[in-house]
C-alpha positions as CSV (number, residue, x, y, z in Angstrom):
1,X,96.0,93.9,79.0
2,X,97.4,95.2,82.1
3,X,99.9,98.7,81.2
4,X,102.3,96.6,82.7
5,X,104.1,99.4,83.8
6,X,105.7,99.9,80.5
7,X,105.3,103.6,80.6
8,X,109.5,104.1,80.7
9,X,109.4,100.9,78.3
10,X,106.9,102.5,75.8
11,X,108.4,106.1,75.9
12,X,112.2,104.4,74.9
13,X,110.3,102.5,72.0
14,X,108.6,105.5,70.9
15,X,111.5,108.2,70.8
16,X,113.9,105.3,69.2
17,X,111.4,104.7,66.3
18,X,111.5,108.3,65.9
19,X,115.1,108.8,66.0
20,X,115.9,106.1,63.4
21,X,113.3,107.7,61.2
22,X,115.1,111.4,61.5
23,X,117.5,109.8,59.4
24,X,115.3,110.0,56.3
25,X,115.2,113.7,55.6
26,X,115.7,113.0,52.0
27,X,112.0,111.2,51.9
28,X,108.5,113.0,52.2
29,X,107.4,113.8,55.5
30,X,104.8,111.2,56.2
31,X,103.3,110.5,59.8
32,X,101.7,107.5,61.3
33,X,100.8,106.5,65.1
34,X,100.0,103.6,66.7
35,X,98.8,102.8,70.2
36,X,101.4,100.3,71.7
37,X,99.1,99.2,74.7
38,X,96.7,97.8,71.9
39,X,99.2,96.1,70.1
40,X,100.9,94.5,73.2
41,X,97.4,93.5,74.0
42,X,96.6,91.5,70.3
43,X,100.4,89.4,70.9
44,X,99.5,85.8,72.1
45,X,102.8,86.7,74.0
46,X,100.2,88.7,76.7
47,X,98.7,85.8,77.7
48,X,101.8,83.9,78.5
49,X,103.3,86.9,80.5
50,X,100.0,87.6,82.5
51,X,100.0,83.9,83.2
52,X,104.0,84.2,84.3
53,X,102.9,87.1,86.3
54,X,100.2,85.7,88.1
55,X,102.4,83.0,89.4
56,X,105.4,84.8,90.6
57,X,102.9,87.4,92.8
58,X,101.4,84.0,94.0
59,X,104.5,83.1,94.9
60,X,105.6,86.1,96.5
61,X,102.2,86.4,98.4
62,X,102.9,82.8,99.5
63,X,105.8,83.6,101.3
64,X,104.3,87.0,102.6
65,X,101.9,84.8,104.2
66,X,104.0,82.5,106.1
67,X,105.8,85.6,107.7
68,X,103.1,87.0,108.9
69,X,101.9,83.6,110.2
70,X,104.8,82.8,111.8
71,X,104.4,86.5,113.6
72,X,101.2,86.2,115.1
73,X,101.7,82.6,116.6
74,X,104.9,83.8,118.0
75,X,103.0,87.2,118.9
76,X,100.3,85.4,120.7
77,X,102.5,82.9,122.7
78,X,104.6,86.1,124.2
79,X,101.0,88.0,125.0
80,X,99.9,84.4,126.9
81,X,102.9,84.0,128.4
82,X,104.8,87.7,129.3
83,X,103.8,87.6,132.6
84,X,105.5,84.3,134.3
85,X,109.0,85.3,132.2
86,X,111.9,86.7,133.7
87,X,113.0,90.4,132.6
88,X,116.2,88.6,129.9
89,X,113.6,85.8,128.6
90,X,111.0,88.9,128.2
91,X,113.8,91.3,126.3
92,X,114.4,88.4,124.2
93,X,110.9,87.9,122.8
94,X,110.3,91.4,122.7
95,X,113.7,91.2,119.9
96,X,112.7,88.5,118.0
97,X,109.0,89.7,117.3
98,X,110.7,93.4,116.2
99,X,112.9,91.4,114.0
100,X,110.2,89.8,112.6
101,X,108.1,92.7,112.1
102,X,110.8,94.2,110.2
103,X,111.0,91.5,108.0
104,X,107.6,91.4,106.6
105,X,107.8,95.0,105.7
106,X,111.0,94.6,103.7
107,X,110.0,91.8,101.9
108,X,106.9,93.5,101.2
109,X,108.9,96.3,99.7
110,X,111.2,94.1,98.0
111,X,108.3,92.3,96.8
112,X,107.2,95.0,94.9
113,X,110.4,95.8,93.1
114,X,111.0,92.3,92.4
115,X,107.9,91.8,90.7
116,X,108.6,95.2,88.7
117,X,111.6,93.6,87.9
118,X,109.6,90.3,86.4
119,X,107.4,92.3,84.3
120,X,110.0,94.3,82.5
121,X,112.5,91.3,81.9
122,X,109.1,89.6,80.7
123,X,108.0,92.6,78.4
124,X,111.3,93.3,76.7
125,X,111.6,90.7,74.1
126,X,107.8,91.2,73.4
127,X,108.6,95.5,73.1
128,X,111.9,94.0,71.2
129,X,109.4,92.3,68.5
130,X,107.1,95.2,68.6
131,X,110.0,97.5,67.3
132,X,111.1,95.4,65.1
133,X,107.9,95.0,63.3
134,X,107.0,99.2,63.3
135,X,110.6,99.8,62.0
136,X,109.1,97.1,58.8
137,X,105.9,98.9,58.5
138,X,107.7,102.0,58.8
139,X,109.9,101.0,55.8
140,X,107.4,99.7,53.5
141,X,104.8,101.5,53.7
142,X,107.3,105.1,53.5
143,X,106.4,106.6,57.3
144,X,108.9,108.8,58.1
145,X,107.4,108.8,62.0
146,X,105.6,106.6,63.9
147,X,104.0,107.7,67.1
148,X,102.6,106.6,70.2
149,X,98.9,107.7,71.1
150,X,99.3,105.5,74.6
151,X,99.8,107.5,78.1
152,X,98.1,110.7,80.2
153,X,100.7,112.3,78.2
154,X,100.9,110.5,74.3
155,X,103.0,111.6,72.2
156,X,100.3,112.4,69.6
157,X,97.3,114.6,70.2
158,X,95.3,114.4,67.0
159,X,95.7,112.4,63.7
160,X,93.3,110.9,60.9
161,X,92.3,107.3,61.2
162,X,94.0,106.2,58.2
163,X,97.2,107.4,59.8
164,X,96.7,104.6,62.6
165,X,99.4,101.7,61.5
166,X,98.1,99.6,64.7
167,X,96.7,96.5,62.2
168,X,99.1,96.8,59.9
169,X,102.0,96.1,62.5
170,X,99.8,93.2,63.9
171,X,99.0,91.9,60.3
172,X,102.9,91.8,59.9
173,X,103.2,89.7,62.9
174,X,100.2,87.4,61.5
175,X,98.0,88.5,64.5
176,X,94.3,89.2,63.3
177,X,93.6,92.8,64.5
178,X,90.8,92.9,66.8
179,X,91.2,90.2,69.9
180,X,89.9,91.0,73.5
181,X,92.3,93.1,75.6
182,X,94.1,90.2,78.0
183,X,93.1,91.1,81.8
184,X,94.7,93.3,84.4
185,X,97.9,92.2,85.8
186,X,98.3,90.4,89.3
187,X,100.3,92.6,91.7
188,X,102.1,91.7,95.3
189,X,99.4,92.7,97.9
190,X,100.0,92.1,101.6
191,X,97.8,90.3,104.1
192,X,94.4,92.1,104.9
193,X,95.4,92.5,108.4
194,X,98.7,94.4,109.2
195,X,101.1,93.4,112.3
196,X,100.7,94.2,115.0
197,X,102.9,96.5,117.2
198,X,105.3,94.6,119.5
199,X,104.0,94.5,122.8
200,X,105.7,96.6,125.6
201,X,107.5,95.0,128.1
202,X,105.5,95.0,132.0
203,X,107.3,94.2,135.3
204,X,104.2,93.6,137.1
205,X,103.2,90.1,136.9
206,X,99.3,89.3,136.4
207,X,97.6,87.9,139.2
208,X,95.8,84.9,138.7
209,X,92.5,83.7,140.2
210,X,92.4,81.1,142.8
């Protein structure tokens, strides 16, 4: 499965598993980690939200399309026919295609954001039942920690394998440890081609042949 961008997601479930479990000084120090990608990767609830994800970019990318669509047709008529308009009729063009231009690049960055936006409202009450689940295993089986090994920079370096709580937290949600990794997750692209600059403005007309 796709990181889904949960680094800021992953680091908050991490440090509040952590704090919670500060509170049991009185019990022995015992240490567990678990790699939350993995886990979030074994949760039928991937599949759904890769699906979810997929349509939104398509959506997005839908409407991307038609903007830039619209530009070119309207680009191309004011390239064929700059030269027979008057100097106002010319300006006006000129305006229009620069607003236009503007537009697909800020929905294109909105785009972006928005579908940020999707994942994380997707992710959170999947991240919600992953917590909930760690702070059970935590519990019963009398870990006083449980870390992440995710990220460039994880919050555990080193620990023995029978430290790793990863199947026990899916066995508590019923999930059979061991599934395929769900595939990478679809982000807003923009078309191929990028528009084009707004054509400058000639007074000379073009002669035509005879």
């Amino acid at each position: 499965m796709n990181k889904f961008r949960v680094a800021l997601a992953v680091a908050a479930l991490t440090f509040t598993t952590a704090t919670a479990s500060m509170a049991q000084t009185a019990a022995p120090l015992k240490i567990g980690y678990t790699s939350v990608e993995y886990v979030l990767s074994q949760m039928p609830e991937s599949k759904q939200i890769e699906s979810q994800l997929k349509d939104y970019s398509t959506q997005l990318k839908n409407q991307l399309d038609a903007k830039y669509t619209e530009y070119q047709t309207k680009g191309q008529a004011f390239q064929n026919g700059q030269a027979t308009m008057s100097d106002p009729v010319r300006a006006d063009k000129q305006k229009e295609l620069q607003n236009l231009q503007q537009s697909i690049q800020e929905f294109q960055q909105n785009a972006e954001v928005s579908l940020q936006q999707k994942q994380q409202a997707l992710l959170k009450p999947a991240l919600d039942k992953l917590q909930k689940n760690i702070d059970a295993v935590a519990d019963e089986n009398g870990y006083t920690y449980i870390l992440n090994s995710d990220g460039a920079s994880p919050v555990l370096l080193h620990g023995p394998k029978d430290g790793d709580v990863s199947d026990l937290i899916l066995k508590k949600m019923g999930i059979t440890p061991g599934a395929a990794p769900a595939a990478a997750a679809p982000k807003v692209t923009a078309p191929a081609a990028t528009p084009a600059t707004v054509p400058a403005a000639s007074k000379t007309k073009t002669k035509t042949k005879k």
